[in-house]
Structure formats: C-alpha cells, structure tokens
C-alpha positions in Angstrom: -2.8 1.5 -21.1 -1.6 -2.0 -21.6 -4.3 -4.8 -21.2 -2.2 -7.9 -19.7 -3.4 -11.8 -19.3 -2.2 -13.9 -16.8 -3.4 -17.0 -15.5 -3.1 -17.7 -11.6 0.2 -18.2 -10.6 1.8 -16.4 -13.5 3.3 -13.1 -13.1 4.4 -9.5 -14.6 6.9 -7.2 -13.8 7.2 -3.3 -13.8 10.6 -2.4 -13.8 13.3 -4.1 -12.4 11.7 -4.0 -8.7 7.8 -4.5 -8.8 6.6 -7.5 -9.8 2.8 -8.0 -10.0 1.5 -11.7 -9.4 -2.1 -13.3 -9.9 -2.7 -15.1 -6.4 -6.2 -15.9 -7.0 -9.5 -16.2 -9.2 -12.8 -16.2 -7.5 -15.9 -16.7 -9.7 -14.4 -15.2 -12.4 -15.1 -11.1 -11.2 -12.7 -11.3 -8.4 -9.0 -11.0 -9.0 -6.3 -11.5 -5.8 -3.1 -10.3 -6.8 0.4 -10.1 -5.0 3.0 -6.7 -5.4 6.5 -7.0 -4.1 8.1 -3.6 -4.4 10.6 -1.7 -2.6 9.5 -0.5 0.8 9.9 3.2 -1.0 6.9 2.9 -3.5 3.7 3.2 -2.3 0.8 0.8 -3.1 -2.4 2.2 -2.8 -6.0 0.6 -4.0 -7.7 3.5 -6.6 -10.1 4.7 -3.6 -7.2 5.3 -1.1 -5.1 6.8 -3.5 -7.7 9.4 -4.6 -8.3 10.2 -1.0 -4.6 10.8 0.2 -4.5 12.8 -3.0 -7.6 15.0 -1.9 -5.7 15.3 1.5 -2.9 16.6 0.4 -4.6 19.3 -2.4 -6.9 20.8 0.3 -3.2 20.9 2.8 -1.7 22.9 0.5 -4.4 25.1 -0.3 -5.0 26.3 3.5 -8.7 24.3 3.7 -7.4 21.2 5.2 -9.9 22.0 8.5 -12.8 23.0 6.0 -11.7 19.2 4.0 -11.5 17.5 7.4 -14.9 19.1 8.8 -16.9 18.1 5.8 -14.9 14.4 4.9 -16.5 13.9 8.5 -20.2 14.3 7.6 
C-alpha cells in the first residue's frame, strides 16, 4: 500500500487516465476527493464494491434467489 499526502487542491495520478484530486477537508476526519477516469473503469466506495462482488459470487454459484431472499431481511 502506498500512504500519499496531499493538501486540498493538489492531486495524484494512477496511470495515465485516473487522476485522484483532494476537493475538500472537513474537520479534519472528513476527506472529499474528485476521480476522473475513463467511462470504462468503475469507481465504487469499499461498501458498494463488496456488495456487487457478493452479487456476483452467489450468481455464479446458482444461490443468487437464496442471496437475494436473505440480503432482503
């Protein structure tokens, strides 16, 4: 993992096509950035990632109505 600092207003790049930009600072604990990536790449927040992940595991493993019927309670 690489630990980057950046000050609002400065910005980081991953590859040549995402670039990562600190849009904010609130109270110190909350962080706003900006991503500009090719429509192609997805960009997903940790939680939502995890769940379309979950999704797609119990798809391909037949239980996608036994995922769906328990996600719902």
């Amino acid at each position: 993992m690489m630990v980057i600092r950046r000050k609002c207003g400065q910005a980081f790049h991953i590859g040549d096509n995402v670039r990562i930009s600190v849009q904010e600072i609130q109270n110190g604990t909350h962080v706003r950035f900006g991503i500009e990536a090719p429509i192609d790449i997805p960009v997903h927040r940790l939680e939502i990632y995890e769940r379309i992940q979950e999704e797609n595991r119990a798809s391909s493993s037949g239980d996608a109505l036994k995922w769906l019927n328990g996600a719902s309670s």
